[in-house]
LUMPA-221366 format. One record per atom (N, C-alpha, C): residue number from 1; residue in one letter; atom name; x, y negated, z negated. Coordinates in steps of 0.1 Angstrom, whole numbers, plus 5000, padded with zeros to 4 digits. Each point is the difference from the previous one (the first is absolute). Layout:
    n  res  atom    xx    yy    zz
  NUM    a    CA     X     Y     Z
...
This chain:
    n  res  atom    xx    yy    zz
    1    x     N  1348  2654  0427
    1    x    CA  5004  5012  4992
    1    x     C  5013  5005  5004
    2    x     N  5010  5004  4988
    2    x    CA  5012  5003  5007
    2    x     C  5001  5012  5006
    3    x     N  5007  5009  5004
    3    x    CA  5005  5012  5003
    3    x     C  5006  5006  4989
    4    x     N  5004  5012  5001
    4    x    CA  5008  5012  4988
    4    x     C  5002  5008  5004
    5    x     N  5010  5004  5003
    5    x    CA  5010  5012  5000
    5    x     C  4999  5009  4984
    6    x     N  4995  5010  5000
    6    x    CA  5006  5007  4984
    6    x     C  5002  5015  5000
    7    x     N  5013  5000  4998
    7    x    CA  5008  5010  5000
    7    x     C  4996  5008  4988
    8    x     N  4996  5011  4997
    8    x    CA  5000  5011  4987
    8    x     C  5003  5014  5003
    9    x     N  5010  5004  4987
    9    x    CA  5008  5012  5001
    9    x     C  4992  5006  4992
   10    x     N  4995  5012  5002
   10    x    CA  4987  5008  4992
   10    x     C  5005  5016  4997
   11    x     N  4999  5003  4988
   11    x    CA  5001  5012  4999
   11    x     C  4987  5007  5001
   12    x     N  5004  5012  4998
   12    x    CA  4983  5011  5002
   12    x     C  4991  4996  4992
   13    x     N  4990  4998  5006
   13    x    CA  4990  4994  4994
   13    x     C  5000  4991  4990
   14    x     N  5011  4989  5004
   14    x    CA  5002  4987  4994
   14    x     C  4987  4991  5008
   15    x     N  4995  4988  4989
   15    x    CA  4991  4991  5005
   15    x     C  5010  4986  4996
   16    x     N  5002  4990  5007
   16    x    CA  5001  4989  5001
   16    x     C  4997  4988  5003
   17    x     N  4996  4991  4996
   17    x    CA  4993  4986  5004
   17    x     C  5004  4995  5012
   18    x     N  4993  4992  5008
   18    x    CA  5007  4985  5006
   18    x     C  4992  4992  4997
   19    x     N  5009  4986  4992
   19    x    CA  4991  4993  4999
   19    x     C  5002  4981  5008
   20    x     N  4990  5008  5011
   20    x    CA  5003  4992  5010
   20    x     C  4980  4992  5004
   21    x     N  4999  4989  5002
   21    x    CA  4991  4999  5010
   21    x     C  4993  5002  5011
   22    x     N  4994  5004  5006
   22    x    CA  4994  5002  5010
   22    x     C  4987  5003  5010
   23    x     N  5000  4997  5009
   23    x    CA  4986  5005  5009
   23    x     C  5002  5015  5006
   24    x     N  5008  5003  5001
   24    x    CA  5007  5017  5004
   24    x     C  5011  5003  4998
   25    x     N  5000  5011  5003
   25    x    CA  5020  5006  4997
   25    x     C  4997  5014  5011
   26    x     N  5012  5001  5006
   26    x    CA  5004  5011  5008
   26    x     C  5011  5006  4996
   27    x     N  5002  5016  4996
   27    x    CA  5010  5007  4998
   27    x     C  5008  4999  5015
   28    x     N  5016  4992  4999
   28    x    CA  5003  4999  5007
   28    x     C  5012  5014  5006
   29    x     N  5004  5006  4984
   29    x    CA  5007  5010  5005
   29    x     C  4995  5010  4987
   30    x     N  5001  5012  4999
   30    x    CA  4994  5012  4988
   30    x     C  5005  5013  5006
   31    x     N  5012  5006  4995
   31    x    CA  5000  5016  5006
   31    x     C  4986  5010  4995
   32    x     N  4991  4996  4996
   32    x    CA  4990  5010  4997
   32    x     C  4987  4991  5000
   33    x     N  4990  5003  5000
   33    x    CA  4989  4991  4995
   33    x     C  4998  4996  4987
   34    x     N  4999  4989  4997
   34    x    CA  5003  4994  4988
   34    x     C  4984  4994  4994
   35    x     N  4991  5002  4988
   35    x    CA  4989  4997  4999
   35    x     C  5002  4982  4990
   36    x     N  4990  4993  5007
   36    x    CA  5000  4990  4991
   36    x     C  4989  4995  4995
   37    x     N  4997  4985  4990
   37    x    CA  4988  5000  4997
   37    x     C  5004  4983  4998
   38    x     N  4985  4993  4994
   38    x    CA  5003  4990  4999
   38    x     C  4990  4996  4990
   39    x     N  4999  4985  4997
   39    x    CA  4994  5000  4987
   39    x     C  4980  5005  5003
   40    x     N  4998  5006  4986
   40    x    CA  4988  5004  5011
   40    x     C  4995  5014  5009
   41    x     N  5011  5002  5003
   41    x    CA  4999  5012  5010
   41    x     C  5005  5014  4994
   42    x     N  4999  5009  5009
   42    x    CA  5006  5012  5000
   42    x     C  5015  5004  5004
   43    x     N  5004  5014  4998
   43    x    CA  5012  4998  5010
   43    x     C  4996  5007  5011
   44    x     N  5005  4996  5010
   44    x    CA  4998  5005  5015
   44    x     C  5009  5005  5008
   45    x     N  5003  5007  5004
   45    x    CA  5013  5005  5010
   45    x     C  5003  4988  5009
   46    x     N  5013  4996  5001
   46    x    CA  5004  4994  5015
   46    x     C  5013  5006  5004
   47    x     N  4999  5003  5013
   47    x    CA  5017  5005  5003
   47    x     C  5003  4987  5009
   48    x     N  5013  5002  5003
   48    x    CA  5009  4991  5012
   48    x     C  4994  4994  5006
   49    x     N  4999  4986  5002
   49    x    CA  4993  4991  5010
   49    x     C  4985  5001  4999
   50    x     N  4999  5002  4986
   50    x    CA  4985  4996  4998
   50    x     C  4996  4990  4990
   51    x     N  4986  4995  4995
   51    x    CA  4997  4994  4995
   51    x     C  4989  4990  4996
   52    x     N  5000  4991  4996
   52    x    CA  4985  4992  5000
   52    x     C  5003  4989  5006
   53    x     N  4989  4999  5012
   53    x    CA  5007  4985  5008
   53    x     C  4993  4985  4993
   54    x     N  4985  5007  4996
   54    x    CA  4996  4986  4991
   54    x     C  4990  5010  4989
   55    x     N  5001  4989  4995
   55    x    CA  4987  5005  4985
   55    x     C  4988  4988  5002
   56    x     N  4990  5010  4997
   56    x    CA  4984  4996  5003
   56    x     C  4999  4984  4995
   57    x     N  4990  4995  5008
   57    x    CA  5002  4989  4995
   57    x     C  5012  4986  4999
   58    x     N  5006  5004  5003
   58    x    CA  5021  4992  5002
   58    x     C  4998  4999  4987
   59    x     N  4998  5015  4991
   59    x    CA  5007  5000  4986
   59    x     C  5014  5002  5002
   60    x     N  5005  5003  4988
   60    x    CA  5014  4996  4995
   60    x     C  5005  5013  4990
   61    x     N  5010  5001  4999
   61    x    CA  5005  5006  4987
   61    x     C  5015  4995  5001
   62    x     N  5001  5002  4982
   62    x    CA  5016  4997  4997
   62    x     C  5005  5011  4995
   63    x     N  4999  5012  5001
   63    x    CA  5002  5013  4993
   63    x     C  4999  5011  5012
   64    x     N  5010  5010  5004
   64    x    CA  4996  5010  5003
   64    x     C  5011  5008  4990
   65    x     N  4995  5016  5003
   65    x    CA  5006  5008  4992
   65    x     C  5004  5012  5009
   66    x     N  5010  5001  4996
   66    x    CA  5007  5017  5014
   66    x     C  5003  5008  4993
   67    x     N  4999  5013  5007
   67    x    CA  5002  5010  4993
   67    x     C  5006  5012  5010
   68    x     N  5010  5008  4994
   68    x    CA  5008  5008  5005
   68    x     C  4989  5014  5004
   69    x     N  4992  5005  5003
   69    x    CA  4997  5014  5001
   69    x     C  5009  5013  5000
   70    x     N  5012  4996  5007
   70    x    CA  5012  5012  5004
   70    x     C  5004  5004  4983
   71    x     N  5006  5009  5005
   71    x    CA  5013  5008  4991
   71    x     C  5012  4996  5005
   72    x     N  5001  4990  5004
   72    x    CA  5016  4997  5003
   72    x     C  5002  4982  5000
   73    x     N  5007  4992  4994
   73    x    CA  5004  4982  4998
   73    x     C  4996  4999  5013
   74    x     N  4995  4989  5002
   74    x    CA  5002  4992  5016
   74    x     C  5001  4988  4997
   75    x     N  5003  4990  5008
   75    x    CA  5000  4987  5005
   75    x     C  4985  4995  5008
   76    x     N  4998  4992  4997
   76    x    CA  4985  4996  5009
   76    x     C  5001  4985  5000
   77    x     N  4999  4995  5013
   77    x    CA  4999  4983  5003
   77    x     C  4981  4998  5006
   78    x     N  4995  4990  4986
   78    x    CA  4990  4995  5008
   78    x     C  5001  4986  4998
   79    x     N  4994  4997  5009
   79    x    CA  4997  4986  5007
   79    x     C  4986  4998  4992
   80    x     N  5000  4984  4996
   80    x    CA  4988  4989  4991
   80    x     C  4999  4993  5003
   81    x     N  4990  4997  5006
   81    x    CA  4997  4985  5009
   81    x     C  4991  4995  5003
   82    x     N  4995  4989  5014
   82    x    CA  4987  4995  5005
   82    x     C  5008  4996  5008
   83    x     N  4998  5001  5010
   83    x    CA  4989  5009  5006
   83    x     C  5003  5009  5005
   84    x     N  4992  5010  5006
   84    x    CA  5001  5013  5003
   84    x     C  5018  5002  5005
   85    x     N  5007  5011  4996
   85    x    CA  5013  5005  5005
   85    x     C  4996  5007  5010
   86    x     N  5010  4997  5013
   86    x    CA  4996  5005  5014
   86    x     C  5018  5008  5002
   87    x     N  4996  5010  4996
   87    x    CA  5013  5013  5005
   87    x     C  5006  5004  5015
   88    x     N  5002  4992  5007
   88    x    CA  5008  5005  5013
   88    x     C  5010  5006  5007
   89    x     N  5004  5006  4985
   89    x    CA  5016  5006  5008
   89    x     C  4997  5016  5001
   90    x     N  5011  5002  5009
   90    x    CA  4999  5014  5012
   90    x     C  5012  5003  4994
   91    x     N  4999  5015  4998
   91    x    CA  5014  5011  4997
   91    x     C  5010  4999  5014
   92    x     N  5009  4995  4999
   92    x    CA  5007  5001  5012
   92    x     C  5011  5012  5001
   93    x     N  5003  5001  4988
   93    x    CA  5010  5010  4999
   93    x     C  4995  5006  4987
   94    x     N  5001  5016  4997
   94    x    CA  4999  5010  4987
   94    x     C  5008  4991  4993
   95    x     N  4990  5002  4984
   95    x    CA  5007  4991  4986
   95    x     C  5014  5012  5002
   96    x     N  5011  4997  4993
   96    x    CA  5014  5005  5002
   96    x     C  4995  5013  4985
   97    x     N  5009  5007  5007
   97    x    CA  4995  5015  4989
   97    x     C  5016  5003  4991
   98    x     N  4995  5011  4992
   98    x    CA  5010  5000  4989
   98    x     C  5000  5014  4998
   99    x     N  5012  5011  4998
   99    x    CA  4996  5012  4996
   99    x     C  5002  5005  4985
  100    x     N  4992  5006  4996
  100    x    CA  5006  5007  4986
  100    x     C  5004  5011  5000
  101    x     N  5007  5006  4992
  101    x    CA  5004  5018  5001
  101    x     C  4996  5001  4988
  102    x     N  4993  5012  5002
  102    x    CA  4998  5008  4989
  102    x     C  5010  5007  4993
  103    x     N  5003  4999  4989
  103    x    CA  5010  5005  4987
  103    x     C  5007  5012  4995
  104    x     N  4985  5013  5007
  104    x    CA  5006  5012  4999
  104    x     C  5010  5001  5016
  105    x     N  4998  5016  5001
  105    x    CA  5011  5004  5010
  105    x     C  4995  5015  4997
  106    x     N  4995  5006  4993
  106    x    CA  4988  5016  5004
  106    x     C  4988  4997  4994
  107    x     N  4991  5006  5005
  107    x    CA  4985  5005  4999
  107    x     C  5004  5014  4992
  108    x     N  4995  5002  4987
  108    x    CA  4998  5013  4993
  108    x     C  4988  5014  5009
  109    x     N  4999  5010  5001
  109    x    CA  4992  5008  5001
  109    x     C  4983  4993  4999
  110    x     N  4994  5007  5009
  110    x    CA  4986  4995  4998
  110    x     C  4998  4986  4994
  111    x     N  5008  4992  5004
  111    x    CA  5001  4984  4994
  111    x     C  4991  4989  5011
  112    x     N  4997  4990  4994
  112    x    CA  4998  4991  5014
  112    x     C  5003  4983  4985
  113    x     N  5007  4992  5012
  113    x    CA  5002  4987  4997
  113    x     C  4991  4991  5005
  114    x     N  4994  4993  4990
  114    x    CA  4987  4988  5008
  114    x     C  5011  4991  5001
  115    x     N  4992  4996  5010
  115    x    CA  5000  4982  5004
  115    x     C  4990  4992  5006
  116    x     N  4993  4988  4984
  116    x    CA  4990  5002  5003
  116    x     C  4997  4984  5007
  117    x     N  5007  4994  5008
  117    x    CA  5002  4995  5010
  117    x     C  4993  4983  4994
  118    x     N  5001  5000  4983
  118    x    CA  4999  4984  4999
  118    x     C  5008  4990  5000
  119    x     N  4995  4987  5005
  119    x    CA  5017  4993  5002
  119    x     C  4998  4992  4986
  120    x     N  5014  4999  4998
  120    x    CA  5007  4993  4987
  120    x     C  5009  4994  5005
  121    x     N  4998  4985  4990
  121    x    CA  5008  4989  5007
  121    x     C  5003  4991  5009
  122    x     N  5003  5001  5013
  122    x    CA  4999  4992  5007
  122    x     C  4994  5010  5017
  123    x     N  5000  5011  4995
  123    x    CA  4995  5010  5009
  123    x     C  4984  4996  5003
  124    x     N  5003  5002  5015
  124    x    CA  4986  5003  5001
  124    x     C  4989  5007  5010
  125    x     N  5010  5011  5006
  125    x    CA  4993  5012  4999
  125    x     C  5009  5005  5003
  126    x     N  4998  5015  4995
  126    x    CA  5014  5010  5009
  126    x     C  4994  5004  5014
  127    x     N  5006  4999  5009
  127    x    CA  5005  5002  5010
  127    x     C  5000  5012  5008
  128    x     N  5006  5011  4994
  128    x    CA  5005  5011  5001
  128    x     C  5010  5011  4990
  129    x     N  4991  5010  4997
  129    x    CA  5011  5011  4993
  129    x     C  5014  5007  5008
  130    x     N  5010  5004  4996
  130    x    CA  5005  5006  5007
  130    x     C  5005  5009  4992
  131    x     N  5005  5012  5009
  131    x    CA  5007  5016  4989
  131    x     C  5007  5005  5012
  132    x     N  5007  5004  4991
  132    x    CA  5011  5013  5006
  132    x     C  5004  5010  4993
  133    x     N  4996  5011  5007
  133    x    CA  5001  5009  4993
  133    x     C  5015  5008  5002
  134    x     N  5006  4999  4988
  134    x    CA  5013  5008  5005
  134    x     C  5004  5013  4995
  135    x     N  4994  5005  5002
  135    x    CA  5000  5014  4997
  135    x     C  4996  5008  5016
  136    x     N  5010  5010  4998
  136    x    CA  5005  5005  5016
  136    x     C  4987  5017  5001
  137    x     N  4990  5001  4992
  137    x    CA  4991  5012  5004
  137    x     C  4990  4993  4992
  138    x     N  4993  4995  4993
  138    x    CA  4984  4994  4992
  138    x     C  4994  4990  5007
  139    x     N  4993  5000  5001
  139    x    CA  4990  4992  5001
  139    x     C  4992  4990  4992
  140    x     N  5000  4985  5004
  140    x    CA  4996  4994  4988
  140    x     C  4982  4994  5006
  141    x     N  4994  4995  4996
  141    x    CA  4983  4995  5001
  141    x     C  5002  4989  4992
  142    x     N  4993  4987  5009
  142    x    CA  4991  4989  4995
  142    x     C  4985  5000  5002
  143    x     N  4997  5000  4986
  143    x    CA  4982  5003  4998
  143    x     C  5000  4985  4995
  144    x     N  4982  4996  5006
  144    x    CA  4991  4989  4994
  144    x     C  5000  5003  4982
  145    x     N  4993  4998  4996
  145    x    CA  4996  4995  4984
  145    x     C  4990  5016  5003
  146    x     N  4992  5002  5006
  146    x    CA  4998  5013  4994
  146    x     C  5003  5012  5002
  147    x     N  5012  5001  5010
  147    x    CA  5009  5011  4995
  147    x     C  4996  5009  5014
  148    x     N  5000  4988  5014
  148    x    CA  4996  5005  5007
  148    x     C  5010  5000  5013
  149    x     N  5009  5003  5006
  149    x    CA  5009  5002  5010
  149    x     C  4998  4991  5006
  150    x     N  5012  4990  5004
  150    x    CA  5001  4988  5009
  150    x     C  5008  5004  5008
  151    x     N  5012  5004  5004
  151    x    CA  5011  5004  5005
  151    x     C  5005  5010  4993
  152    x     N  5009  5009  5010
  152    x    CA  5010  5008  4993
  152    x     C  5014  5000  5004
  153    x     N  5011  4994  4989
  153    x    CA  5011  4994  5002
  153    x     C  5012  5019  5004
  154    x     N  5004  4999  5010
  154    x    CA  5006  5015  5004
  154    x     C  5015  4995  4994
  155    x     N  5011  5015  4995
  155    x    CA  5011  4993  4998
  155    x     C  5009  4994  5009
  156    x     N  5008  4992  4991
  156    x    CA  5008  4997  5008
  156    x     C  4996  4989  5007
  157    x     N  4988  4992  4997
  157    x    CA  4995  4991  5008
  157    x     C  4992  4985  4994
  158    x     N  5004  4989  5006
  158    x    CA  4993  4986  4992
  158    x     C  4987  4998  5005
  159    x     N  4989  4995  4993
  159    x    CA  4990  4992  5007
  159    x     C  4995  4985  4993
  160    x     N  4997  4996  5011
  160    x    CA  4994  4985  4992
  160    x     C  4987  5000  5006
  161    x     N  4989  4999  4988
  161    x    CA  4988  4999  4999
  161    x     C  4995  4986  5000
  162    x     N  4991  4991  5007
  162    x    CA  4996  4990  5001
  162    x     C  4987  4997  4990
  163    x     N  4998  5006  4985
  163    x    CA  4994  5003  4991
  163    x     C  4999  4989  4991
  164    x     N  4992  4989  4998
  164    x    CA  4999  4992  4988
  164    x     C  4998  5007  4984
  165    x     N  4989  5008  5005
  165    x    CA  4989  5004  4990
  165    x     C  5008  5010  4989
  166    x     N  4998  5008  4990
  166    x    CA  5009  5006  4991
  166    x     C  4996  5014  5006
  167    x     N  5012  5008  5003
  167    x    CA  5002  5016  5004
  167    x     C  5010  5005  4992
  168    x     N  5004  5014  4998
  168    x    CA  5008  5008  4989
  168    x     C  5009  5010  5014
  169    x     N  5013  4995  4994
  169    x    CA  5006  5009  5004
  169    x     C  5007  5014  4995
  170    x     N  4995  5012  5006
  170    x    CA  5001  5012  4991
  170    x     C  5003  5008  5005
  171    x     N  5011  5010  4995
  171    x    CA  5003  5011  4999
  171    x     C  4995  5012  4997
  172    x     N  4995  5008  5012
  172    x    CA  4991  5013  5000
  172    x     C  5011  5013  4996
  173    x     N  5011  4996  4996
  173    x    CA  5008  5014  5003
  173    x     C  5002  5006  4986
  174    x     N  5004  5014  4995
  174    x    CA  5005  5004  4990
  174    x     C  5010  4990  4995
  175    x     N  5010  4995  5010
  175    x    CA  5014  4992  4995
  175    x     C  5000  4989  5003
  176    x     N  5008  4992  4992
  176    x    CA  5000  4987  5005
  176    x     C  5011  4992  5008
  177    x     N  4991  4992  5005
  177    x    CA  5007  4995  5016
  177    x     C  5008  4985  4999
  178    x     N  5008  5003  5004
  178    x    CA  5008  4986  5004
  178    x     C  4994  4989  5009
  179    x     N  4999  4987  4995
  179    x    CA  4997  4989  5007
  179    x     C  4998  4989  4998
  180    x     N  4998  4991  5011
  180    x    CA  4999  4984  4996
  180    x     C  4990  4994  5003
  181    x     N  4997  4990  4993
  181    x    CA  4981  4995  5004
  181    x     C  5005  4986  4995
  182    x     N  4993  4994  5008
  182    x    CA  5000  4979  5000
  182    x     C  4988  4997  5003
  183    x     N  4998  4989  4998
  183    x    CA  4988  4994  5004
  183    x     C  5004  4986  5006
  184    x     N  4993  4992  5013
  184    x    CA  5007  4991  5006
  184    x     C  4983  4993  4997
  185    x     N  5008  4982  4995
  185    x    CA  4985  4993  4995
  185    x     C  5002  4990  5008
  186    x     N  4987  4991  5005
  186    x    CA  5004  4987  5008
  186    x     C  4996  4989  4981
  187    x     N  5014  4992  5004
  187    x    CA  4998  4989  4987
  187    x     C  4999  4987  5000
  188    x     N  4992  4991  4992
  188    x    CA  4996  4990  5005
  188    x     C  5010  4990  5001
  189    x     N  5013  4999  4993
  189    x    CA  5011  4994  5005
  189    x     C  5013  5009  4992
């Protein structure tokens, strides 16, 4: 039985075929958990370095099917083969990161800007938020998703948050505040 490499570029809740042979497949890379299925079957969650090492019986399939779950494209490499794929590589060094800046430059009054922390494209996770607030008397706040105080950014001052997950950053004041917000992603190349 041969081996396969198969590369697929998936949008949100894109499904795409492989049509490859095999006794197992291992998702060999996925920034998110990716569900698949096969002829016969359901779909099933697998994330990173997972997968079916044999099928009952030393059955077979020539068909699996992937599917995007995220709200954001990714890239996903899985492996088709016989016999079982044996994964032994060790992170030796952080995947290399990338920053983005966000576009505005003020927060309006009683405002908050999400970031809701999905990776798109070759991203695959963020990393870290960062802000600065530059405004020389207000005070700025990063809240979770329900609107609940995580930090409070004082002026005049940066922070970088080691935050994958999606938080809002927001402005509690009458006026609105000057600042800058990025987000730093590790990406897969």
């Amino acid at each position: 039985m041969s081996l396969n490499y198969n590369i697929l570029k998936l949008a949100p809740g894109q499904i795409d075929a492989i049509n490859a042979e095999g006794s197992n497949f291992h998702v060999v890379f996925a920034p998110v958990d990716v569900e698949i299925m096969w002829p016969g079957g359901v779909f099933a969650t697998f994330p990173q370095g997972t997968g079916v090492d044999e099928f009952p019986n030393g059955g077979k399939f020539n068909r699996l099917h992937v599917k995007n779950p995220s709200l954001g494209d990714i890239f996903v490499v899985i492996w088709v083969g016989g016999p079982k794929f044996k994964d032994n590589r060790s992170a030796i060094i952080e995947p290399k990161t990338r920053g983005k800046g966000w576009n505005g430059s003020t927060l309006a009054a009683t405002t908050a800007q999400a970031f809701n922390g999905i990776p798109t494209g070759n991203q695959i996770r963020r990393k870290a938020i960062q802000v600065t607030n530059l405004d020389a008397n207000l005070k700025l706040q990063v809240r979770d998703t329900s609107g609940y105080i995580i930090l409070t950014v004082f002026p005049e001052t940066s922070i970088t948050l080691p935050i994958s997950e999606a938080c809002d950053v927001y402005n509690p004041n009458g006026a609105g505040v000057a600042l800058n917000i990025s987000e730093i992603w590790w990406e897969a190349n």
